[in-house]
Biopython code that builds the backbone (N, CA, C, O; Angstrom):
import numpy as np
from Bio.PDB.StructureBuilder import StructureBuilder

atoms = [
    (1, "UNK", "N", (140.539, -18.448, 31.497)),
    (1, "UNK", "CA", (139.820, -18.657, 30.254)),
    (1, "UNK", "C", (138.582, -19.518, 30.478)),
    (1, "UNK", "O", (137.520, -19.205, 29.941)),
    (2, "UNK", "N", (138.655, -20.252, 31.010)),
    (2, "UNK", "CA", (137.860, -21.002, 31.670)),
    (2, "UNK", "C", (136.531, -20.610, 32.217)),
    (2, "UNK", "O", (135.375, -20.864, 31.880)),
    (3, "UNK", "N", (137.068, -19.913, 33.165)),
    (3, "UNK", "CA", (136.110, -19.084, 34.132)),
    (3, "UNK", "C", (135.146, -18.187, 32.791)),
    (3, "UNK", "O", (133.915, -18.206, 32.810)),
    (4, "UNK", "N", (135.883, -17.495, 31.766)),
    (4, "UNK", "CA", (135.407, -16.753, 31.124)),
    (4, "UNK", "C", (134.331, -16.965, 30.282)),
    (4, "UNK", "O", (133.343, -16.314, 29.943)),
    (5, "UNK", "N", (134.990, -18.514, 29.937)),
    (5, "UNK", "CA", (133.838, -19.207, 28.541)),
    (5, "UNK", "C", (132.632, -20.198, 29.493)),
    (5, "UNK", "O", (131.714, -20.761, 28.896)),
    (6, "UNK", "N", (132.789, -20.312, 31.051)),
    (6, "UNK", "CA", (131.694, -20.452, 31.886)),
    (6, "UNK", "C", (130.607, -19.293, 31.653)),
    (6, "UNK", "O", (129.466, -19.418, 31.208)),
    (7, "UNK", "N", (131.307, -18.074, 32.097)),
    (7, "UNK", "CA", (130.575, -17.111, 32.135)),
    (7, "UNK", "C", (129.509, -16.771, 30.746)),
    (7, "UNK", "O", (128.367, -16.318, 30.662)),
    (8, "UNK", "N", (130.426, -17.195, 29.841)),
    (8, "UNK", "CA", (129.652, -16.588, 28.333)),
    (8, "UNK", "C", (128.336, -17.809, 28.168)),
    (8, "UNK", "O", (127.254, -17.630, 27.609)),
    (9, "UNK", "N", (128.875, -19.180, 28.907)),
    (9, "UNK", "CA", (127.725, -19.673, 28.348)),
    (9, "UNK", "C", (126.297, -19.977, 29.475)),
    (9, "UNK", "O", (125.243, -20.606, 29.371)),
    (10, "UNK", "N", (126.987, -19.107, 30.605)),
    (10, "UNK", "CA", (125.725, -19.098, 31.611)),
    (10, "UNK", "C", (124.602, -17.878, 31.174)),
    (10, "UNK", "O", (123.452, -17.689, 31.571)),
    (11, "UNK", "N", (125.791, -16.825, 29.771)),
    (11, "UNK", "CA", (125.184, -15.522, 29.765)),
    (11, "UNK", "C", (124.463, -16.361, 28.005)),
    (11, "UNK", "O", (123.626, -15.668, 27.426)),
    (12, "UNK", "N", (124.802, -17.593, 27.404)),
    (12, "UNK", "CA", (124.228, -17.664, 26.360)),
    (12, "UNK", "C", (122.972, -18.571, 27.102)),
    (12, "UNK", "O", (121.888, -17.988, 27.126)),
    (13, "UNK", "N", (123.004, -19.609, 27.561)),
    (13, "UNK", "CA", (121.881, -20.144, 28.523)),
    (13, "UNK", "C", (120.780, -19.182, 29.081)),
    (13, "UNK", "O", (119.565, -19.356, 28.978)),
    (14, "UNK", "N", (121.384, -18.193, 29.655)),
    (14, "UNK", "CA", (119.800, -17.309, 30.515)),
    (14, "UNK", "C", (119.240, -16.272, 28.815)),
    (14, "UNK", "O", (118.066, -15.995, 28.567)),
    (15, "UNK", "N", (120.119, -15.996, 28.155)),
    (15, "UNK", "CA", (119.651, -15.424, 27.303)),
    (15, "UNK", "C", (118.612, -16.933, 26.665)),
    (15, "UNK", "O", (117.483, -16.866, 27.151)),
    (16, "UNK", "N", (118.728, -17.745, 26.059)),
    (16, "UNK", "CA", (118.262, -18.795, 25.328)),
    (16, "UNK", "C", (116.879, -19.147, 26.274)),
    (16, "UNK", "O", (115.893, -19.744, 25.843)),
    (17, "UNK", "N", (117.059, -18.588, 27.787)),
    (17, "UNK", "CA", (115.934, -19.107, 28.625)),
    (17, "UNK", "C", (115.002, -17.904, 28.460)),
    (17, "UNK", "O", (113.786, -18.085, 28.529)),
    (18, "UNK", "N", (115.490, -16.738, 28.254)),
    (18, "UNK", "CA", (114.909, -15.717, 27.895)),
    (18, "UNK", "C", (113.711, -15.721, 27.283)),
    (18, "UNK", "O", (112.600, -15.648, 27.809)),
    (19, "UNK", "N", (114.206, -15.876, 25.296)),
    (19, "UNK", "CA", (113.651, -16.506, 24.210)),
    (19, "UNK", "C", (112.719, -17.544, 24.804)),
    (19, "UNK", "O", (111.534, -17.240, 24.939)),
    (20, "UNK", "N", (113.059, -18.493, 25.094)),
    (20, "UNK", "CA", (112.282, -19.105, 25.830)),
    (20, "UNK", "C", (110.544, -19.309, 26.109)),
    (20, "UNK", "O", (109.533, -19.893, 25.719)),
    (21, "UNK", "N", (111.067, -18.376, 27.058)),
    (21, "UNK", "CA", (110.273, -17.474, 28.210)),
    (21, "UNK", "C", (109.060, -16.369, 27.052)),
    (21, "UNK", "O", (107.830, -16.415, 27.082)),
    (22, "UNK", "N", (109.854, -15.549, 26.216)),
    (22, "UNK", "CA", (109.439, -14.714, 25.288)),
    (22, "UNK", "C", (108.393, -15.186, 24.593)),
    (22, "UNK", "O", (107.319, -14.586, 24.563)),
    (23, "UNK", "N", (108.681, -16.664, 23.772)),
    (23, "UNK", "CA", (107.870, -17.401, 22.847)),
    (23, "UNK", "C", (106.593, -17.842, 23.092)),
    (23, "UNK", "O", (105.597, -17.814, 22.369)),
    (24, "UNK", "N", (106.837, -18.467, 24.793)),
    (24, "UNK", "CA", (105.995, -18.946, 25.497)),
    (24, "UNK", "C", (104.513, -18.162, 25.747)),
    (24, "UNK", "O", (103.330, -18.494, 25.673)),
    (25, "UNK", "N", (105.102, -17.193, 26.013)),
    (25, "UNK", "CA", (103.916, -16.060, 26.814)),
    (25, "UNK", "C", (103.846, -15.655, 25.080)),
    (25, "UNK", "O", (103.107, -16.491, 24.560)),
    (26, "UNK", "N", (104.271, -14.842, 24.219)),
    (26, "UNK", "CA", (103.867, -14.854, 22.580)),
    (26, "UNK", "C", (102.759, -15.815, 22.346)),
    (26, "UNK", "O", (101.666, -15.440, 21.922)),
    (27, "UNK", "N", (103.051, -17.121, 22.636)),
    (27, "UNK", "CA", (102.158, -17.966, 22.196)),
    (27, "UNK", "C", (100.679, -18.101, 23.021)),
    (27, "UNK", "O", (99.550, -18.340, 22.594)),
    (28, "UNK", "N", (101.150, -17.859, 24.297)),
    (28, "UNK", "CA", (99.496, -17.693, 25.143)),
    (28, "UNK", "C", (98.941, -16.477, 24.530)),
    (28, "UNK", "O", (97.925, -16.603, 23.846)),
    (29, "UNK", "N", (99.434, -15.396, 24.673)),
    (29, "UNK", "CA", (98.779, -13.982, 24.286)),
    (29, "UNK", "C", (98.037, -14.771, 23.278)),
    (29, "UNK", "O", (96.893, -15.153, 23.525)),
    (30, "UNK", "N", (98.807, -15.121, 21.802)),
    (30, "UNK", "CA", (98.182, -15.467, 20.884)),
    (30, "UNK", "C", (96.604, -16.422, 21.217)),
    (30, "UNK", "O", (95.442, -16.057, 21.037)),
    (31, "UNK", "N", (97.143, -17.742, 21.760)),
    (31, "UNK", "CA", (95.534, -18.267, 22.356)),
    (31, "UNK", "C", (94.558, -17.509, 22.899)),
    (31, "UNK", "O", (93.418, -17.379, 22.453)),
    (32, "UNK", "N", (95.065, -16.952, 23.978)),
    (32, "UNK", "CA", (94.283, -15.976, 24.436)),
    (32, "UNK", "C", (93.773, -14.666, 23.673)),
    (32, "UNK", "O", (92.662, -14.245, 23.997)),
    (33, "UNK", "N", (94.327, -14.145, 22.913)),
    (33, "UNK", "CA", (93.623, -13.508, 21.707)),
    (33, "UNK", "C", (92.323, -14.250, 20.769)),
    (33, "UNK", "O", (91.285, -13.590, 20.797)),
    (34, "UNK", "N", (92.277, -15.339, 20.076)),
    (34, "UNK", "CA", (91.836, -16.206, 19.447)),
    (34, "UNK", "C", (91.040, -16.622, 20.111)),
    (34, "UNK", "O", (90.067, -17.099, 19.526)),
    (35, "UNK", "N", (91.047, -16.659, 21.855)),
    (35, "UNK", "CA", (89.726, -17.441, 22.295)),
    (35, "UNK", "C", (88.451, -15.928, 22.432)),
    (35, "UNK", "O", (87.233, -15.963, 22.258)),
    (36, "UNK", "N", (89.483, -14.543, 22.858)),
    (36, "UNK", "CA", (88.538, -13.724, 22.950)),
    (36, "UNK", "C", (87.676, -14.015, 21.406)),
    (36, "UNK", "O", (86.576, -14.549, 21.261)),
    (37, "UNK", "N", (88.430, -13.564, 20.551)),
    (37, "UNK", "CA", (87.880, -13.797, 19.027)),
    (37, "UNK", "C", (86.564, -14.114, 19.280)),
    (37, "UNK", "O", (85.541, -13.440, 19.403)),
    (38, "UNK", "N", (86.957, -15.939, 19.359)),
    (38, "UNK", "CA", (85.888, -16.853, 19.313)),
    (38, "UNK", "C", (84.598, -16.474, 20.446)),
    (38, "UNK", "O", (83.440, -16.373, 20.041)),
    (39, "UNK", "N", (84.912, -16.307, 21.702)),
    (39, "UNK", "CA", (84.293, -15.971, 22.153)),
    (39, "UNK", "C", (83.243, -14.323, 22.597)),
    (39, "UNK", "O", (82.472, -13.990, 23.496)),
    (40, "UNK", "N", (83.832, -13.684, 21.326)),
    (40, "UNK", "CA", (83.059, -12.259, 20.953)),
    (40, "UNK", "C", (82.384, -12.461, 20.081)),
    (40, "UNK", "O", (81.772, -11.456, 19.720)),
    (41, "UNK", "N", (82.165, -13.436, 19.468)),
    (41, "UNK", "CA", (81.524, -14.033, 18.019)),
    (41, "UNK", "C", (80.320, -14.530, 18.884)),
    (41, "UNK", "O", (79.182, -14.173, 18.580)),
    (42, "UNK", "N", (80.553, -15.370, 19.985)),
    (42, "UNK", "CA", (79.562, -16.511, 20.289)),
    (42, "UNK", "C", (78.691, -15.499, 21.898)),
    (42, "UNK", "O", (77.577, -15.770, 22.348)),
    (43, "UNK", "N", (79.421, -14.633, 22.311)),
    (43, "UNK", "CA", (78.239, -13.644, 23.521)),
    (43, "UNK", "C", (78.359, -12.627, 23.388)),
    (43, "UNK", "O", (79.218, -12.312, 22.564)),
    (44, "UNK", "N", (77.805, -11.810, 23.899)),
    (44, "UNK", "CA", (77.738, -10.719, 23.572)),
    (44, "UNK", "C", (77.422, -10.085, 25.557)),
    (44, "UNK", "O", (76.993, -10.744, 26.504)),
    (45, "UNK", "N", (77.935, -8.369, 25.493)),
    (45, "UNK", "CA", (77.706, -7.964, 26.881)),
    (45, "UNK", "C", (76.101, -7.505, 26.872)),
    (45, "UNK", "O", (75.466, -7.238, 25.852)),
    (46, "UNK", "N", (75.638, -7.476, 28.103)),
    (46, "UNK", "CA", (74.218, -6.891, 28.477)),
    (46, "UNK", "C", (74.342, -6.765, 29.606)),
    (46, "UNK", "O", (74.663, -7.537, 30.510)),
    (47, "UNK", "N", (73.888, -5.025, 29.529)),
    (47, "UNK", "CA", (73.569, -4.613, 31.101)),
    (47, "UNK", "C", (72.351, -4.855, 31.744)),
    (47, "UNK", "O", (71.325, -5.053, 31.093)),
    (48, "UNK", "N", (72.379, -4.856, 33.023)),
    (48, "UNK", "CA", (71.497, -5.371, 34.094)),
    (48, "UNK", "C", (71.599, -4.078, 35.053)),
    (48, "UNK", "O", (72.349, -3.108, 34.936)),
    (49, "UNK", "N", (70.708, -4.326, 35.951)),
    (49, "UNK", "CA", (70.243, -3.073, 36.714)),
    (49, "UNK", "C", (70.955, -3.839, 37.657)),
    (49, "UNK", "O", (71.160, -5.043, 37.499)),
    (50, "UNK", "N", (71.481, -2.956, 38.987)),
    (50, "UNK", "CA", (72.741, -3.510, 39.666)),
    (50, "UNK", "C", (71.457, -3.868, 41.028)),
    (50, "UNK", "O", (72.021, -4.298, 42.035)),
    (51, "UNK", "N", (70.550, -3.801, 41.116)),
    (51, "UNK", "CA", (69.332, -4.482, 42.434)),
    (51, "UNK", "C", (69.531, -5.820, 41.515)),
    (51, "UNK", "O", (70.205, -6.668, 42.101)),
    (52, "UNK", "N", (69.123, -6.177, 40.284)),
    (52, "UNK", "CA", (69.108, -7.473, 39.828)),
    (52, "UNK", "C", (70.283, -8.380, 40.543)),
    (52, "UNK", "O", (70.196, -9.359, 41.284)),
    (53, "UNK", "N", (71.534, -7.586, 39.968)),
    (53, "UNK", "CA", (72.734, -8.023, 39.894)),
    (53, "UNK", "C", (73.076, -8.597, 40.926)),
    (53, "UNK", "O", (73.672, -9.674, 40.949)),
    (54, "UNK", "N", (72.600, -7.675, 42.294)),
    (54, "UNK", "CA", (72.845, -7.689, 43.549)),
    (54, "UNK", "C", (72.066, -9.062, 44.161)),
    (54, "UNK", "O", (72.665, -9.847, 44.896)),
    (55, "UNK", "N", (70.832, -9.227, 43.814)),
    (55, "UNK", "CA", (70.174, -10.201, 43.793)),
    (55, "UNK", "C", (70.207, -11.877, 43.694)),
    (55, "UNK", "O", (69.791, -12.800, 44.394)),
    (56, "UNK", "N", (70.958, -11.741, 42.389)),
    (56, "UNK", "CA", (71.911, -12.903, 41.240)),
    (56, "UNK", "C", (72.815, -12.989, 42.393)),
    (56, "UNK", "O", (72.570, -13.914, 43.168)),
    (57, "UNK", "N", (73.957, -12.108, 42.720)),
    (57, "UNK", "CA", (74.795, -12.562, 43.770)),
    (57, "UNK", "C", (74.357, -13.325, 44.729)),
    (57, "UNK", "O", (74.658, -14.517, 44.801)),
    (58, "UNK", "N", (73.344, -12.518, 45.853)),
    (58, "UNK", "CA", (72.824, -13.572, 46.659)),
    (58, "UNK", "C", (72.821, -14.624, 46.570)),
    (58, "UNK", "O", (73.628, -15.389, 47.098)),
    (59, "UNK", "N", (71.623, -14.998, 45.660)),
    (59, "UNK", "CA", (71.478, -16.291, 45.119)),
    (59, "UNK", "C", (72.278, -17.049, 44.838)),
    (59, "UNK", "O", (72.153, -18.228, 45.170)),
    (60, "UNK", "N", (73.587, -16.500, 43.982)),
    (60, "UNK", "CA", (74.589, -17.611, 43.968)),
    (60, "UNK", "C", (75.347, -18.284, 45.037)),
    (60, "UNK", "O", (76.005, -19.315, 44.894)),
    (61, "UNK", "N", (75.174, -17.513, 46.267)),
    (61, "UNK", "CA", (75.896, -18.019, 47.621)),
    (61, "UNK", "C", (74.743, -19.089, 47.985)),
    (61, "UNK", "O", (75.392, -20.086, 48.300)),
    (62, "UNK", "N", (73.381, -19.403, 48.106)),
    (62, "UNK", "CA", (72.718, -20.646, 48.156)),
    (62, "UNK", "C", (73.215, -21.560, 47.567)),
    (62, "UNK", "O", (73.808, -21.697, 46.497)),
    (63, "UNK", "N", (72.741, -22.547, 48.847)),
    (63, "UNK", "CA", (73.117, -24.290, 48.407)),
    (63, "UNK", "C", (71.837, -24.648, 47.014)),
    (63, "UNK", "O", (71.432, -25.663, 46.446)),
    (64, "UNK", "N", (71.681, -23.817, 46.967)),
    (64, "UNK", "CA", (69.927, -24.220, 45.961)),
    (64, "UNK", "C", (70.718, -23.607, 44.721)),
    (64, "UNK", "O", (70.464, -24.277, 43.720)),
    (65, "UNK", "N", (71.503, -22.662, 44.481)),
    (65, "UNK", "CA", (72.402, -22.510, 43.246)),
    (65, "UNK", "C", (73.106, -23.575, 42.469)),
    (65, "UNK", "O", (73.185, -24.034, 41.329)),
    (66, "UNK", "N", (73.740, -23.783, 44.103)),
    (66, "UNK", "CA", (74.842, -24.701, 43.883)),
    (66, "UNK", "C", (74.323, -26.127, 43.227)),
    (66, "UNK", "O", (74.911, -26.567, 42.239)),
    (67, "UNK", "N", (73.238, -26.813, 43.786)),
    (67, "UNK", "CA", (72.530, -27.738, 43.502)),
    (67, "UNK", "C", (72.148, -27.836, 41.827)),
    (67, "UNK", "O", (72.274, -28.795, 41.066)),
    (68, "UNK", "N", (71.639, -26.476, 41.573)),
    (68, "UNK", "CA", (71.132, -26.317, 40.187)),
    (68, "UNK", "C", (72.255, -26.231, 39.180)),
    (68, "UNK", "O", (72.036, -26.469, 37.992)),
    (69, "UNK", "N", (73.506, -25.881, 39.644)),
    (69, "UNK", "CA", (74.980, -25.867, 38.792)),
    (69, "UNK", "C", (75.173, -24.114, 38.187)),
    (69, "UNK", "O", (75.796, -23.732, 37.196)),
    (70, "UNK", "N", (74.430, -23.339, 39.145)),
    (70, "UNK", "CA", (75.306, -21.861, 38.900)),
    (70, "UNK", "C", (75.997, -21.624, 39.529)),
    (70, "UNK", "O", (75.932, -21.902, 40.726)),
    (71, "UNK", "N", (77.107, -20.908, 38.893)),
    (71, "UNK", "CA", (78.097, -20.558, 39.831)),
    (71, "UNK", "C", (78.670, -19.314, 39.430)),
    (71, "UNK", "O", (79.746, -18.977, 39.923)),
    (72, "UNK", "N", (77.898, -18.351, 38.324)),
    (72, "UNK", "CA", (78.234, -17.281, 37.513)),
    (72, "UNK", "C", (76.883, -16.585, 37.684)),
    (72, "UNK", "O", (75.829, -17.130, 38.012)),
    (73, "UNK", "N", (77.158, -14.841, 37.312)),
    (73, "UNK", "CA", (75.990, -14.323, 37.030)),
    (73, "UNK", "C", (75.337, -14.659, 35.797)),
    (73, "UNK", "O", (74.145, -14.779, 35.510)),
    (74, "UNK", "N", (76.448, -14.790, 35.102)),
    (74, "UNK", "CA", (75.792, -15.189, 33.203)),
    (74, "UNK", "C", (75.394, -16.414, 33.320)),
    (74, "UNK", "O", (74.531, -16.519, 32.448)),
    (75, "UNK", "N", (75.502, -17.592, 33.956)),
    (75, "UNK", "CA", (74.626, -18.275, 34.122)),
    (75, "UNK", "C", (73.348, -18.555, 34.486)),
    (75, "UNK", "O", (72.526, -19.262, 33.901)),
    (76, "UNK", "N", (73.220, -17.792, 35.754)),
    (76, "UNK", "CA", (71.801, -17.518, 35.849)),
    (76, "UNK", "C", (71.120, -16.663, 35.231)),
    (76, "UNK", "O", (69.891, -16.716, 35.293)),
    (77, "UNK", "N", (71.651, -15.861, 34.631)),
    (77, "UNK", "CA", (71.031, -14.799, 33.870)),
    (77, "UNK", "C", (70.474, -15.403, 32.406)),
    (77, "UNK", "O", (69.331, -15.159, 32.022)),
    (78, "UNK", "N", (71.519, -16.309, 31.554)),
    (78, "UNK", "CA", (71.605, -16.683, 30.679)),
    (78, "UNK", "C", (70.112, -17.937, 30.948)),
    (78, "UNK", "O", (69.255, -17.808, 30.073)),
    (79, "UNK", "N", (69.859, -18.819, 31.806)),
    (79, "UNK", "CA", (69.002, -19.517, 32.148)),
    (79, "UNK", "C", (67.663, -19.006, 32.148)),
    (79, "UNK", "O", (66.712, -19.641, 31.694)),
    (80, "UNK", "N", (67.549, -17.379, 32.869)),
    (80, "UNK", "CA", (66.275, -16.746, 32.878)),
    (80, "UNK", "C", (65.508, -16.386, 31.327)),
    (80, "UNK", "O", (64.367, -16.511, 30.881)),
    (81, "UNK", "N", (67.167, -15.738, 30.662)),
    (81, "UNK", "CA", (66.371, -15.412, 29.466)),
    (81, "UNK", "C", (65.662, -16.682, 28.647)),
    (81, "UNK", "O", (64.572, -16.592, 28.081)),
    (82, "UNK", "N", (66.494, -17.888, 28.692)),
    (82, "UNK", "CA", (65.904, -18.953, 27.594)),
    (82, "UNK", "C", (64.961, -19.239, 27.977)),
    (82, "UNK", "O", (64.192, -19.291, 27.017)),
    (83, "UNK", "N", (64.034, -19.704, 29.646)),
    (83, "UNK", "CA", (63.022, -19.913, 29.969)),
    (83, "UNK", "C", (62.218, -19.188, 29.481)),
    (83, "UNK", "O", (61.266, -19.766, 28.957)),
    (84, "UNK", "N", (62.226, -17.813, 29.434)),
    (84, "UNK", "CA", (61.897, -16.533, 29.467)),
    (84, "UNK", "C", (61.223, -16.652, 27.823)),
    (84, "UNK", "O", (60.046, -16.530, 27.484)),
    (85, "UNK", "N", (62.188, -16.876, 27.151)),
    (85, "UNK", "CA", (61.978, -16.843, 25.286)),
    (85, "UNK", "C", (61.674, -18.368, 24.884)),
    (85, "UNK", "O", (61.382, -18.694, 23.734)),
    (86, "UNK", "N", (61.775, -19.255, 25.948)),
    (86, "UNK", "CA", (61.028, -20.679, 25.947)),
    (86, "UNK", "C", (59.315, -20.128, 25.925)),
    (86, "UNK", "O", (58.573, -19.747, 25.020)),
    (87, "UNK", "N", (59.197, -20.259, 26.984)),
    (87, "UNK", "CA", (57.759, -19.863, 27.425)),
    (87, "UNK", "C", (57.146, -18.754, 26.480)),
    (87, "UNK", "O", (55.969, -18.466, 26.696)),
    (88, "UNK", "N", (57.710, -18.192, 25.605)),
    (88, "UNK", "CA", (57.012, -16.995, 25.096)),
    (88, "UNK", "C", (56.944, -17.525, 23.583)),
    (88, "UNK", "O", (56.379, -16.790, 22.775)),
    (89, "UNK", "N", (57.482, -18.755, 23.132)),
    (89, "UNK", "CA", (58.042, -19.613, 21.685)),
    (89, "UNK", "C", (59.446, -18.764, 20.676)),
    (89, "UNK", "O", (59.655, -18.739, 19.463)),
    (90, "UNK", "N", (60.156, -18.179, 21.793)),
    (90, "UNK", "CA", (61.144, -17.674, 20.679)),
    (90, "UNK", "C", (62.348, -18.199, 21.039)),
    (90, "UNK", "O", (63.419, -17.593, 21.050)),
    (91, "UNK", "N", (62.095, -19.689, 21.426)),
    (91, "UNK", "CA", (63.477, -19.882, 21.594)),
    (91, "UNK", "C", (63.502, -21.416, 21.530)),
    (91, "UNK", "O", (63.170, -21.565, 22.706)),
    (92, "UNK", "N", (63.609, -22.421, 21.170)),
    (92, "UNK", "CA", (63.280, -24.120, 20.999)),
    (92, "UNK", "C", (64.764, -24.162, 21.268)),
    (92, "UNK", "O", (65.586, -23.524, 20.610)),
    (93, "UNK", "N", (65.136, -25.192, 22.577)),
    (93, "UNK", "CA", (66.134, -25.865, 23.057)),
    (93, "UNK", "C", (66.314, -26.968, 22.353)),
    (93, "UNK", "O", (67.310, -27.613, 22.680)),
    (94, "UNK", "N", (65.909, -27.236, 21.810)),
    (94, "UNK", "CA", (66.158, -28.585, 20.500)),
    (94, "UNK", "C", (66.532, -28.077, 19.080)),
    (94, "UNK", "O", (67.021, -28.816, 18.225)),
    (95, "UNK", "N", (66.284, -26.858, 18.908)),
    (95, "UNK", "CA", (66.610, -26.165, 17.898)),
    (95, "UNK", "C", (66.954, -24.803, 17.867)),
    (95, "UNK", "O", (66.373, -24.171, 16.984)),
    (96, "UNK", "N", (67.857, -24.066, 18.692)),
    (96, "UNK", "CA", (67.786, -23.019, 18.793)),
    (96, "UNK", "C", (68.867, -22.204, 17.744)),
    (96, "UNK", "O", (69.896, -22.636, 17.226)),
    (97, "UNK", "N", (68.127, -20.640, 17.616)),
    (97, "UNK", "CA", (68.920, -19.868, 16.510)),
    (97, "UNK", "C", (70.316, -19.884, 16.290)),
    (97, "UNK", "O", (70.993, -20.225, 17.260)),
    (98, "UNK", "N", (70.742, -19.676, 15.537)),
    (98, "UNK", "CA", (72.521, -19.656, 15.456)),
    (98, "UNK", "C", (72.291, -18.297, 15.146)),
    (98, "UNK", "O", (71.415, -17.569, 14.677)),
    (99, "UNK", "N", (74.273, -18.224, 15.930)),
    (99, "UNK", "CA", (74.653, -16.583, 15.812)),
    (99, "UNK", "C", (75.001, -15.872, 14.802)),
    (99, "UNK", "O", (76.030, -16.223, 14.225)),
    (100, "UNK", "N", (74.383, -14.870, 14.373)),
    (100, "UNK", "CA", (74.754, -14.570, 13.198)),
    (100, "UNK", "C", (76.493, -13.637, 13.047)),
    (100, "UNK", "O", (76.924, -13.311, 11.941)),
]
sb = StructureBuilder()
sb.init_structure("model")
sb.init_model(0)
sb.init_chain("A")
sb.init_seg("    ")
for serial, (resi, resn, name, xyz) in enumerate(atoms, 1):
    if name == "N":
        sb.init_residue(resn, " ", resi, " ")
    sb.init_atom(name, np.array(xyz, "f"), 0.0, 1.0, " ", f" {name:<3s}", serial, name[0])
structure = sb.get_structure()
């Protein structure tokens, strides 16, 4: 009997670790849903011609990247355009547009 009501509660334990287990990852999905959210609200995708792309890579393997703090293509990419819409007045780093 013993042995038996061991057994039931090693089989109510892994089940309970189960649930557990279930809730856990439920609850990341959920964050992780909610950050895509947030973060489909706040960027958006843009294609690039893959010589650029190829380019951007390079560059990111320089110590001169590294120095400047890229370490992504959307970073450097994201850097070109604001200079880019700096220099041209459509873009004020002290005041820039919000997303609609």
């Amino acid at each position: 009997m013993l042995e038996t009501s061991n057994k039931g509660f090693k089989l109510m334990s892994q089940n309970s670790d189960n649930q557990d287990s279930k809730q856990e990852a439920d609850k990341m999905q959920i964050t992780e849903q909610k950050y895509r959210e947030i973060s489909l609200k706040r960027h958006m995708t843009v294609r690039i011609p893959r010589g650029i792309a190829k380019a951007i890579e390079e560059f990111l393997k320089t110590e001169q990247a590294a120095r400047m703090g890229y370490d992504s293509k959307a970073d450097v990419v994201t850097a070109a355009i604001r200079t880019m819409l700096t220099d041209y007045g459509y873009y004020n780093k002290d005041n820039p547009p919000s997303p609609e």
